[in-house]
PADOFI-985300 format. One record per residue (C-alpha): x, y, z; residue in one letter. Coordinates in steps of 0.2 Angstrom, whole numbers, plus 5000, padded with zeros to 4 digits. Layout:
N
{c1->X&c2->Y&c3->Z&rest->a}
...
END
This chain:
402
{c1->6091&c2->5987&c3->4292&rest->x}
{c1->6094&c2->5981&c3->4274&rest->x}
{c1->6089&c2->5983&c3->4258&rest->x}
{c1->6083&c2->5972&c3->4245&rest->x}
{c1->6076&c2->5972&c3->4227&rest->x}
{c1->6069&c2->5959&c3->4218&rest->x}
{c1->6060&c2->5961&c3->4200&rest->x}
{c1->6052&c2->5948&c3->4189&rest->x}
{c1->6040&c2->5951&c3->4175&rest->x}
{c1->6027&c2->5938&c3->4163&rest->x}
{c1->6021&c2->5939&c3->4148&rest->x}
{c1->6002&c2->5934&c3->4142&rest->x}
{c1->6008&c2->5918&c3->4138&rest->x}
{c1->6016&c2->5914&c3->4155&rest->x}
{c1->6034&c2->5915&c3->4151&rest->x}
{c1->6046&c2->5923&c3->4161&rest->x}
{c1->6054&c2->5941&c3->4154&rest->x}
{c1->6071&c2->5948&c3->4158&rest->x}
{c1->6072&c2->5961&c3->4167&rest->x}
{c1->6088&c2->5969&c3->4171&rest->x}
{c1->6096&c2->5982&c3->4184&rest->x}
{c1->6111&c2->5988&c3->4194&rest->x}
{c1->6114&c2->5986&c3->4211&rest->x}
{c1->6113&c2->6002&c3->4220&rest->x}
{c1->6116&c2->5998&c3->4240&rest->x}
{c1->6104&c2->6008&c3->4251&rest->x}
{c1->6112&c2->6015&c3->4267&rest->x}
{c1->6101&c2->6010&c3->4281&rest->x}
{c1->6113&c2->6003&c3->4289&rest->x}
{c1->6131&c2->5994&c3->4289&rest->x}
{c1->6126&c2->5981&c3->4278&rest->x}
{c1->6113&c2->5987&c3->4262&rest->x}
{c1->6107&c2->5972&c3->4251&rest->x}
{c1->6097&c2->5971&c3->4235&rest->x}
{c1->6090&c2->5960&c3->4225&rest->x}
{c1->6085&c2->5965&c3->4207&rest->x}
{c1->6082&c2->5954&c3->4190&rest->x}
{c1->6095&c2->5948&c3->4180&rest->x}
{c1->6095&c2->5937&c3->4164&rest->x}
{c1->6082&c2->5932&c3->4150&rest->x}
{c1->6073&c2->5919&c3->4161&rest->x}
{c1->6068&c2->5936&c3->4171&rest->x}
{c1->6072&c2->5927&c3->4188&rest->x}
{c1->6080&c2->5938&c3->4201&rest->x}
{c1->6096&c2->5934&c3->4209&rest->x}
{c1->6104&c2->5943&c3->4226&rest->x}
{c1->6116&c2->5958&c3->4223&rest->x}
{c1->6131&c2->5957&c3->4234&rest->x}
{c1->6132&c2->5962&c3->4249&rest->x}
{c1->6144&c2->5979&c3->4252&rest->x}
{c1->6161&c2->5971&c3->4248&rest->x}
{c1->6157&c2->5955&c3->4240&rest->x}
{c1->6161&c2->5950&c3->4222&rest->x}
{c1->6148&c2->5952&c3->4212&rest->x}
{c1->6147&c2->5938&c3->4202&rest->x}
{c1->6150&c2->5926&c3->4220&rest->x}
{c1->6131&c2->5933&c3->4222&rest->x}
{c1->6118&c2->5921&c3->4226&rest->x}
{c1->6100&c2->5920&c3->4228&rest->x}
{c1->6099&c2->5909&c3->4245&rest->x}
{c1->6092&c2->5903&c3->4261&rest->x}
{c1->6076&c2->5916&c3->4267&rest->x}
{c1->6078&c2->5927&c3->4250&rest->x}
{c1->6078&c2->5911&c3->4238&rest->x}
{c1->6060&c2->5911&c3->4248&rest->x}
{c1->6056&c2->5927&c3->4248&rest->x}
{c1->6060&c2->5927&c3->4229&rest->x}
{c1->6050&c2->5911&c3->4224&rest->x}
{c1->6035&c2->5920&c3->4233&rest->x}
{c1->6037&c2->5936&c3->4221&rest->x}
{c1->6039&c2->5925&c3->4205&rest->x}
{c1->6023&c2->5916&c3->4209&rest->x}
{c1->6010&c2->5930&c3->4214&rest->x}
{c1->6017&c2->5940&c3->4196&rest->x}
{c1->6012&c2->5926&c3->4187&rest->x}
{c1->5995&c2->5925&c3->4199&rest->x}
{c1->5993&c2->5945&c3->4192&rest->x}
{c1->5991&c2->5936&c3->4176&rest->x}
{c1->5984&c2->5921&c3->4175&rest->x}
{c1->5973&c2->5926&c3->4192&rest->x}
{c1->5975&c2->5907&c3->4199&rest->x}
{c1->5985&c2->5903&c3->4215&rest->x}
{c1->6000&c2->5897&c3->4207&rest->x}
{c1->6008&c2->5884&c3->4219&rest->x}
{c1->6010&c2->5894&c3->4232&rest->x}
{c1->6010&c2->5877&c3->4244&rest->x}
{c1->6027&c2->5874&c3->4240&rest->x}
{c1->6032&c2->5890&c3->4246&rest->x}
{c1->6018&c2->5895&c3->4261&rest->x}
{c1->6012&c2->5886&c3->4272&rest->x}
{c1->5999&c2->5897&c3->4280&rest->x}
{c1->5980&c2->5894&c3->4275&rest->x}
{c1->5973&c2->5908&c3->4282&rest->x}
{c1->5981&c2->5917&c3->4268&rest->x}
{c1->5981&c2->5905&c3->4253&rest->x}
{c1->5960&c2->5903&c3->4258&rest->x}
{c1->5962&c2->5925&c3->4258&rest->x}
{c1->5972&c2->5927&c3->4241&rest->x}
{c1->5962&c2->5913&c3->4234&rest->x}
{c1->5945&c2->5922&c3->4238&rest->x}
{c1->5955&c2->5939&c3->4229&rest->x}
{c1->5960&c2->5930&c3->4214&rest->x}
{c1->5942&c2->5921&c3->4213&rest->x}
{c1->5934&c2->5939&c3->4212&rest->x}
{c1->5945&c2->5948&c3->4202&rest->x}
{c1->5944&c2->5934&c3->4188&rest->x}
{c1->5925&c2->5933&c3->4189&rest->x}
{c1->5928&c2->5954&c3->4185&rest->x}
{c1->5939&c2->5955&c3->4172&rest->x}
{c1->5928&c2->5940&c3->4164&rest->x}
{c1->5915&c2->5954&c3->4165&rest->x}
{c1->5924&c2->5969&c3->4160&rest->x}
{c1->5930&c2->5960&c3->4144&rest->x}
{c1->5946&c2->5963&c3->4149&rest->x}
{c1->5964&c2->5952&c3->4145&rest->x}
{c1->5979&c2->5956&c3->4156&rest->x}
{c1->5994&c2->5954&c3->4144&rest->x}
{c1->6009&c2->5959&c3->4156&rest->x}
{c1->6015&c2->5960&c3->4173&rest->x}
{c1->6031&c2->5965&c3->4180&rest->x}
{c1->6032&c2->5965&c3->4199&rest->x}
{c1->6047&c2->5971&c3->4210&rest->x}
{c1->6048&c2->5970&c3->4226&rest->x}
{c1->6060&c2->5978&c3->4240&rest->x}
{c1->6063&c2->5973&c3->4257&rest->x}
{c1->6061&c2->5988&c3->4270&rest->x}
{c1->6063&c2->5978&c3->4283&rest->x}
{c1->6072&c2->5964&c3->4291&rest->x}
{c1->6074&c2->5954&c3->4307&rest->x}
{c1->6082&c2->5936&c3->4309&rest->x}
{c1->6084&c2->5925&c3->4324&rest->x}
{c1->6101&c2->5923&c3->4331&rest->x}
{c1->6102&c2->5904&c3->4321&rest->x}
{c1->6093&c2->5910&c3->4307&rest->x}
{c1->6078&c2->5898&c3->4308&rest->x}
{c1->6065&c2->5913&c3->4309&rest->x}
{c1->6065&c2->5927&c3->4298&rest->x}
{c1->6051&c2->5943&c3->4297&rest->x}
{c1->6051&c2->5952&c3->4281&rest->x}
{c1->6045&c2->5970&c3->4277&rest->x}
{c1->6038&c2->5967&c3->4259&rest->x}
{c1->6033&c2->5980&c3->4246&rest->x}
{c1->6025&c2->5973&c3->4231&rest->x}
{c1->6026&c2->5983&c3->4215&rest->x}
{c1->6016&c2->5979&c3->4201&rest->x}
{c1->6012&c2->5986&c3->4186&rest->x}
{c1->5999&c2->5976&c3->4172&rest->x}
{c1->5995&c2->5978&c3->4154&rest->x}
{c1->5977&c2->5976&c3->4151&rest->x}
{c1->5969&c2->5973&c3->4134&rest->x}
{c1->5952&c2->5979&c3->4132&rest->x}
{c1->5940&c2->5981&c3->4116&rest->x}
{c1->5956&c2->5982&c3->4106&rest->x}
{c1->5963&c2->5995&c3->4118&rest->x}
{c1->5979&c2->5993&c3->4128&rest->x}
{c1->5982&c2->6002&c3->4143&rest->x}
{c1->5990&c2->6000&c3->4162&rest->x}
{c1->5988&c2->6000&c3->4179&rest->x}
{c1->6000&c2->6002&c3->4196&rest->x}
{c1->6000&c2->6000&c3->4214&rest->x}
{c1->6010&c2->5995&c3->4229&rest->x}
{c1->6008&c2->5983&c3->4241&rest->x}
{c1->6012&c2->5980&c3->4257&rest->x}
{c1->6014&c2->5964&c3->4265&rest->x}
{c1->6023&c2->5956&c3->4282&rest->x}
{c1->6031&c2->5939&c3->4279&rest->x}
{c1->6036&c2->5926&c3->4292&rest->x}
{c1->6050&c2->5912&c3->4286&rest->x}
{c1->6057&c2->5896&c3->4297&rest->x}
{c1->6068&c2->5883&c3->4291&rest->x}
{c1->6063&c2->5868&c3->4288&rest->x}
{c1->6077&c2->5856&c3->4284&rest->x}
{c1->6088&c2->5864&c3->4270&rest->x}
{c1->6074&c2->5877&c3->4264&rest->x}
{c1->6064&c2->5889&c3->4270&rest->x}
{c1->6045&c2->5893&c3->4272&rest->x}
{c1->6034&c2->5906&c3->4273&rest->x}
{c1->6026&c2->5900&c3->4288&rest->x}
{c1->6015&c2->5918&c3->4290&rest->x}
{c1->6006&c2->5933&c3->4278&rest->x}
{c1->5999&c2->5948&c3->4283&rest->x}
{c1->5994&c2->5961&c3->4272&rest->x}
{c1->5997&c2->5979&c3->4277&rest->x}
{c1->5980&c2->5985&c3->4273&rest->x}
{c1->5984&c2->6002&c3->4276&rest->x}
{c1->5967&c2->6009&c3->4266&rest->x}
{c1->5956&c2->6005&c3->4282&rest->x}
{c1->5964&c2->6017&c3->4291&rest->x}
{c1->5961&c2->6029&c3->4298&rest->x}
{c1->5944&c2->6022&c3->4310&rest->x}
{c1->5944&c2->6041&c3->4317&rest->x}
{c1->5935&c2->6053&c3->4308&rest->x}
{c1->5916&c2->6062&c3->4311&rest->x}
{c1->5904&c2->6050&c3->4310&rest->x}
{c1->5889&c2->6054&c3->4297&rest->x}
{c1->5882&c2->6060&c3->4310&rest->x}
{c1->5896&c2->6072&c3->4315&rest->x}
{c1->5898&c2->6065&c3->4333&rest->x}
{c1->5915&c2->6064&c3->4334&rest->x}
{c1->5923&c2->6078&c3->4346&rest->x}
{c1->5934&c2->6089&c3->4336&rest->x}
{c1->5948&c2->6087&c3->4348&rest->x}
{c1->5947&c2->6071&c3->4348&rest->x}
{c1->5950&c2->6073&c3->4328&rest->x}
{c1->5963&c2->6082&c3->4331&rest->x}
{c1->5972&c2->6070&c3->4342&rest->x}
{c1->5972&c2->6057&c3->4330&rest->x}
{c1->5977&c2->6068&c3->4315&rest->x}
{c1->5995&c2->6074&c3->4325&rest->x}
{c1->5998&c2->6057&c3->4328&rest->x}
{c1->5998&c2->6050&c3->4309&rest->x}
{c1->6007&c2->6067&c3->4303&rest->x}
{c1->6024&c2->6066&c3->4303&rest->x}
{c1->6034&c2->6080&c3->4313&rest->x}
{c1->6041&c2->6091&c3->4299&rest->x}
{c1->6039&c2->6096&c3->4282&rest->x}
{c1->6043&c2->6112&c3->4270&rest->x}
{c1->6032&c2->6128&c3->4275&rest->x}
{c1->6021&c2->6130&c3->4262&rest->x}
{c1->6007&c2->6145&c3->4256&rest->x}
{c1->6001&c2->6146&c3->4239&rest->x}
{c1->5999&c2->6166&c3->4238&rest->x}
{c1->5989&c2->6165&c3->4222&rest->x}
{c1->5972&c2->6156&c3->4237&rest->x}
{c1->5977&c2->6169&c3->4247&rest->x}
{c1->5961&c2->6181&c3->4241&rest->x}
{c1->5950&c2->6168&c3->4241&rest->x}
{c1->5952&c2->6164&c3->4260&rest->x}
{c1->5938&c2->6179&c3->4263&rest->x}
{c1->5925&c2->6175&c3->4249&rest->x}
{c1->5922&c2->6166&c3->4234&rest->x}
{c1->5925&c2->6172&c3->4219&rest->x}
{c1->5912&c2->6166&c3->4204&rest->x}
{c1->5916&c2->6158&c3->4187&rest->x}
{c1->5933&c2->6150&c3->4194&rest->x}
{c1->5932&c2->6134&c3->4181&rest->x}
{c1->5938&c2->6117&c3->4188&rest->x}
{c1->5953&c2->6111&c3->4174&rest->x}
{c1->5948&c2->6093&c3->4178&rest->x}
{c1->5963&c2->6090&c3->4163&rest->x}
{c1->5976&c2->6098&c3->4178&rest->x}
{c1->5968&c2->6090&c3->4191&rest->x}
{c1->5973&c2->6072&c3->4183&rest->x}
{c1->5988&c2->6077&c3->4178&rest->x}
{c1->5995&c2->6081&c3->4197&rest->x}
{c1->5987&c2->6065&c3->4202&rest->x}
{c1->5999&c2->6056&c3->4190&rest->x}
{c1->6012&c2->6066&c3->4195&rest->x}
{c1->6013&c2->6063&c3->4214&rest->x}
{c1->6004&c2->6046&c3->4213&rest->x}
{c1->6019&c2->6037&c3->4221&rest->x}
{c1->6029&c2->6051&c3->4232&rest->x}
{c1->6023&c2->6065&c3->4244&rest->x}
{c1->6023&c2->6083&c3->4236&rest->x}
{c1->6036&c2->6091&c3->4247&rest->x}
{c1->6027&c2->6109&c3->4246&rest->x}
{c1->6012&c2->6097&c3->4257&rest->x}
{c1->6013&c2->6091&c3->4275&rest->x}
{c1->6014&c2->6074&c3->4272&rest->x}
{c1->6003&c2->6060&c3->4282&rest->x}
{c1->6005&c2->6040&c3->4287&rest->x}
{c1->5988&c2->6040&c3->4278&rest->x}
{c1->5989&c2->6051&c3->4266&rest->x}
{c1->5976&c2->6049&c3->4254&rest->x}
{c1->5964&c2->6063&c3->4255&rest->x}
{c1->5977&c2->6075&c3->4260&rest->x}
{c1->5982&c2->6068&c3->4241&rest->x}
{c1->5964&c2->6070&c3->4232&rest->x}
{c1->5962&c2->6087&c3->4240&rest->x}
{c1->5978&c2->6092&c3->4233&rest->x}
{c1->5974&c2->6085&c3->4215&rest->x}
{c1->5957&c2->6097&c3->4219&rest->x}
{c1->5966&c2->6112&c3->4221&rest->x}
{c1->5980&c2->6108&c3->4207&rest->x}
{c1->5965&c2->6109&c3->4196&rest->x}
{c1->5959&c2->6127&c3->4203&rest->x}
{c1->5946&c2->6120&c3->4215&rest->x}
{c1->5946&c2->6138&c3->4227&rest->x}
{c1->5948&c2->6135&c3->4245&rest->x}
{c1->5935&c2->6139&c3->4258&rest->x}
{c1->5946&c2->6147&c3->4272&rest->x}
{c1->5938&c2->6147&c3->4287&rest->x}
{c1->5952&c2->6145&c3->4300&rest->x}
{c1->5944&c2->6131&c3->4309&rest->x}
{c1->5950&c2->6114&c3->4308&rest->x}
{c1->5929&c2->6109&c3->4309&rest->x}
{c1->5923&c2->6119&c3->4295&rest->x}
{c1->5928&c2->6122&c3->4276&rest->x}
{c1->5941&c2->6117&c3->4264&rest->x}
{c1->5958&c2->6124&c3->4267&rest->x}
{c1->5976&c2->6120&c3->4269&rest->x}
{c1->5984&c2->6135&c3->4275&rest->x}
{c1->6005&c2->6129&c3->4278&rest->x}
{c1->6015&c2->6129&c3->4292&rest->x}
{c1->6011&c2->6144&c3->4304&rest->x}
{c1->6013&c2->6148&c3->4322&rest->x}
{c1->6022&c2->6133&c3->4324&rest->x}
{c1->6012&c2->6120&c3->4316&rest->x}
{c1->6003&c2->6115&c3->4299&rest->x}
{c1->5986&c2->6121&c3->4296&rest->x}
{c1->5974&c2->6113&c3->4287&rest->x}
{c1->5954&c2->6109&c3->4288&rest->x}
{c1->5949&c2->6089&c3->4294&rest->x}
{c1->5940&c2->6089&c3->4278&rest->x}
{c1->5956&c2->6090&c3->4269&rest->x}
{c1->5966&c2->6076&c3->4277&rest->x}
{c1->5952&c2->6065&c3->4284&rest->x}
{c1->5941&c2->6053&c3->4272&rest->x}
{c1->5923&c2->6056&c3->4281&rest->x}
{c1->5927&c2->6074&c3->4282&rest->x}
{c1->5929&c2->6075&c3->4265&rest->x}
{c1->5912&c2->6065&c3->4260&rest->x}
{c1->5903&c2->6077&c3->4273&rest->x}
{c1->5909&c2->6092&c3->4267&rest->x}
{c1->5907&c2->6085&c3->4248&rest->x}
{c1->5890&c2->6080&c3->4252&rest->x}
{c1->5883&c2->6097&c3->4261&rest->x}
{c1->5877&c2->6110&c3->4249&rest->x}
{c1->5892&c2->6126&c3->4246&rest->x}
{c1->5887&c2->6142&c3->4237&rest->x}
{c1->5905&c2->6144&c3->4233&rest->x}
{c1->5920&c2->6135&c3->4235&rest->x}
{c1->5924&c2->6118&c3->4232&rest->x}
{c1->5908&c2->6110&c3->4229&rest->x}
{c1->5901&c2->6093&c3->4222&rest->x}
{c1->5886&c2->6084&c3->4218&rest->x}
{c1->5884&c2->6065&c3->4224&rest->x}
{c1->5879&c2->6053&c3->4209&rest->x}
{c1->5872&c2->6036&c3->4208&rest->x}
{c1->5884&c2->6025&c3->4200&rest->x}
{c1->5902&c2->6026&c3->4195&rest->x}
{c1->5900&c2->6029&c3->4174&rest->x}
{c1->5892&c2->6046&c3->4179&rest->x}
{c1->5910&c2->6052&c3->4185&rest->x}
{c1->5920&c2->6063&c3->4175&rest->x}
{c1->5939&c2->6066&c3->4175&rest->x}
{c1->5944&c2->6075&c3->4191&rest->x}
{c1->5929&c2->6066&c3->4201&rest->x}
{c1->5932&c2->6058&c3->4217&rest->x}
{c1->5926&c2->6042&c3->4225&rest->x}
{c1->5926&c2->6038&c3->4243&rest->x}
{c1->5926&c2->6024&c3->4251&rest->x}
{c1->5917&c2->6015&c3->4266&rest->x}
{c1->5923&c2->5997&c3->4267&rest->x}
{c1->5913&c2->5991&c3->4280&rest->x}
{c1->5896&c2->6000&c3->4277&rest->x}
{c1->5896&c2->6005&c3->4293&rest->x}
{c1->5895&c2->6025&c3->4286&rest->x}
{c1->5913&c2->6027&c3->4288&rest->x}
{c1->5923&c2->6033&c3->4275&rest->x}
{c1->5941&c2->6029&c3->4278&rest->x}
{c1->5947&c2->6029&c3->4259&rest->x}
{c1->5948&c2->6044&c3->4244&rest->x}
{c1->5954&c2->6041&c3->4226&rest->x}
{c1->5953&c2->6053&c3->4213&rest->x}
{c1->5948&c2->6049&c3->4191&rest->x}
{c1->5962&c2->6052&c3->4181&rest->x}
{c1->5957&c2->6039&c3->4166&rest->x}
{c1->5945&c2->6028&c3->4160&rest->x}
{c1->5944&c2->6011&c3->4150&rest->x}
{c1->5938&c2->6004&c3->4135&rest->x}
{c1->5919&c2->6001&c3->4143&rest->x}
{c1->5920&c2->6019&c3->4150&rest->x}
{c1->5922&c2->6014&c3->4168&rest->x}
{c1->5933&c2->6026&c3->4181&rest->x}
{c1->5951&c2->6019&c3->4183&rest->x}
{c1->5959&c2->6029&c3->4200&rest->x}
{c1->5974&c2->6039&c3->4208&rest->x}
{c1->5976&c2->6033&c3->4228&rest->x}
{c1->5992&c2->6038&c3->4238&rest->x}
{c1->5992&c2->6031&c3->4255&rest->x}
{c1->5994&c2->6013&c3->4242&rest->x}
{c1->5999&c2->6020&c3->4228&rest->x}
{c1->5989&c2->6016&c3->4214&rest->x}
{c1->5989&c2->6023&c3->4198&rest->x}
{c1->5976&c2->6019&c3->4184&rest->x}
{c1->5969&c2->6008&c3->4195&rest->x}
{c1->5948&c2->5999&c3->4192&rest->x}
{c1->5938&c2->6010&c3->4203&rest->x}
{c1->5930&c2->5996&c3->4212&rest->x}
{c1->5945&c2->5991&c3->4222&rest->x}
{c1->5941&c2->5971&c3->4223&rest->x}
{c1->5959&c2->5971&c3->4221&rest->x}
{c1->5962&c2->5977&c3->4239&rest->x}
{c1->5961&c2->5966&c3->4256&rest->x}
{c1->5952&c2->5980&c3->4262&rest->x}
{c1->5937&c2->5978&c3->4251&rest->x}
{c1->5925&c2->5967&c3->4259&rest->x}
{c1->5904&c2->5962&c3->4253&rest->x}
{c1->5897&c2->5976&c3->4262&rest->x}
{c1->5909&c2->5991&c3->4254&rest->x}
{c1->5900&c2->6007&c3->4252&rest->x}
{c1->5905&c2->6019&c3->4239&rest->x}
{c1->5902&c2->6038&c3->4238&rest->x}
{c1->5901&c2->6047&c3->4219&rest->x}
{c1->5907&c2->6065&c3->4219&rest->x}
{c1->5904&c2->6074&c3->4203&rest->x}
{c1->5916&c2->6090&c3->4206&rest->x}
{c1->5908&c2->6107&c3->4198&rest->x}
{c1->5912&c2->6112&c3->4182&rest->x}
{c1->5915&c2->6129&c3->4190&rest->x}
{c1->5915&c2->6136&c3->4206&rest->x}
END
């Protein structure tokens, strides 16, 4: 299953920047690719595979395609048109889809004020699978971008990852991306308690154990230990410690953690408890806040820490000690170390959970998610597929102290 790396970056003024690596081939199996940037005209060019000199490399047949693709939707993060994509997709589903994002986002920043002056987007290929004549190709595609943003004078920048699943055919001497489709991994999960708290716990459960992965490093932080009984008043939330785990673990999994297929508010409640929030031990999956580590066999932790909706119902119910937050209006109400959470469908469930960790020139919350990484991200997330007309949002002021 190979490998491949491919990095392009532009500046404001829509030129092409170098960007330069060494290819490093990834064992996933026999034959390890990568693609990377090489030379000032920034465009990327196909490491050799094992064995092959490298300067008989080549950026050809499906890759050149694949490589056209990532050229052109970094120069969409900047100038936020649909660059001419025809010459290199041919499905309209997607070019109507990314047209409709890009429309938004421009009609945004137009708002906000706000002048992209960079971006610099790699891309790795996690997965590959070609037809015996090589006239059909599926690609595994994860976008990396990162943007430079001007605003009221004040330069900052924003990450995330992206996932996408690309179909390429042969036609004539070239190939074309005949198919897009977007991993949109912040939808998931659709379990979780209803705001009405319908779901059955087992049920929960089930769906939890299926997303987790198998295994992961035992873990008890002895300093919660005396809090699992009872609270302890005048704990103060370090909201400054709270943002700065965020930023640590935005793009990997915290080994010390279980780690989930969607992870995202097993992420935020981690960032919680970096920045002191106490645990509320209950021992029951349905009830409190807790993450207890691997014992008897299995991880322990509370729905409410793993599960989106858990967490806005727990948030959202009144706590005498503990974790405990107040739910707000609007996002400029939010502090560092606040949490948003997300309904995309307005259907009152939450499937989504990011965490404040900056803010921009206006004032307005930029995020940490994990499941996509994001990092410094608008809190809005018009950048995602997953937002849609009738997305809900939840505002969670944390405590200044518990």
């Amino acid at each position: 299953m190979p490998r491949s790396r491919i990095r392009t970056g532009t500046g404001k003024t829509g030129t092409n920047k170098s960007a330069t690596g060494k290819s490093k081939p990834s064992r996933v199996s026999a034959q390890a690719v990568r693609l990377h940037g090489a030379g000032r005209s920034g465009s990327a060019v196909l490491a050799q595979e094992a064995g092959e000199p490298p300067d008989t490399a080549k950026s050809e047949g499906w890759k050149a395609a694949v490589h056209r693709y990532v050229k052109l939707y970094n120069q969409a993060e900047i100038d936020r048109y649909a660059a001419p994509f025809d010459e290199v997709i041919a499905d309209e589903d997607h070019l109507y889809r990314f047209g409709q994002r890009l429309g938004r986002l421009r009609e945004q920043e137009l708002l906000r004020g706000i002048l992209p002056a960079r971006s610099e987007t790699s891309a790795e290929l996690l997965r590959v699978s070609e037809s015996g004549s090589l006239s059909e190709v599926s690609v595994l595609i994860e976008l990396r971008v990162k943007r430079t943003i001007e605003q009221q004078g004040r330069t900052y920048s924003e990450e995330r990852f992206g996932r996408e699943r690309l179909w390429l055919t042969a036609d004539g001497g070239e190939y074309v991306i005949s198919r897009i489709e977007p991993i949109v991994s912040e939808r998931r999960p659709r379990y979780g308690t209803s705001s009405s708290g319908s779901a059955s716990e087992s049920g929960l459960e089930h769906a939890l154990a299926a997303e987790s992965k198998p295994q992961s490093i035992p873990y008890i932080n002895y300093d919660v230990l005396p809090f699992f009984k009872h609270g302890r008043a005048g704990i103060r939330y370090r909201r400054d410690l709270a943002a700065a785990y965020a930023d640590r673990w935005w793009n990997e999994a915290n080994p010390a953690y279980e780690n989930f297929e969607v992870n995202c508010t097993n992420y935020i409640s981690q960032c919680l408890f970096a920045g002191s929030a106490p645990m509320n031990y209950t021992g029951k999956r349905a009830s409190g806040w807790w993450y207890r580590g691997y014992s008897g066999g299995r991880e322990n932790w509370s729905y409410s820490w793993a599960v989106a909706n858990a967490l806005q119902l727990y948030l959202s119910a009144p706590h005498n000690s503990s974790l405990r937050a107040t739910v707000v209006d609007s996002a400029d109400q939010l502090a560092l170390g606040d949490v948003i959470i997300y309904d995309w469908g307005g259907d009152n469930r939450f499937q989504h959970s990011t965490i404040v960790t900056a803010f921009d020139a206006a004032g307005m919350p930029l995020v940490n998610a994990n499941t996509v990484p994001s990092r410094h991200r608008y809190w809005d997330y018009q950048d995602s597929y997953a937002w849609t007309e009738n997305t809900k949002y939840r505002f969670f002021h944390i405590a200044d102290e518990f």
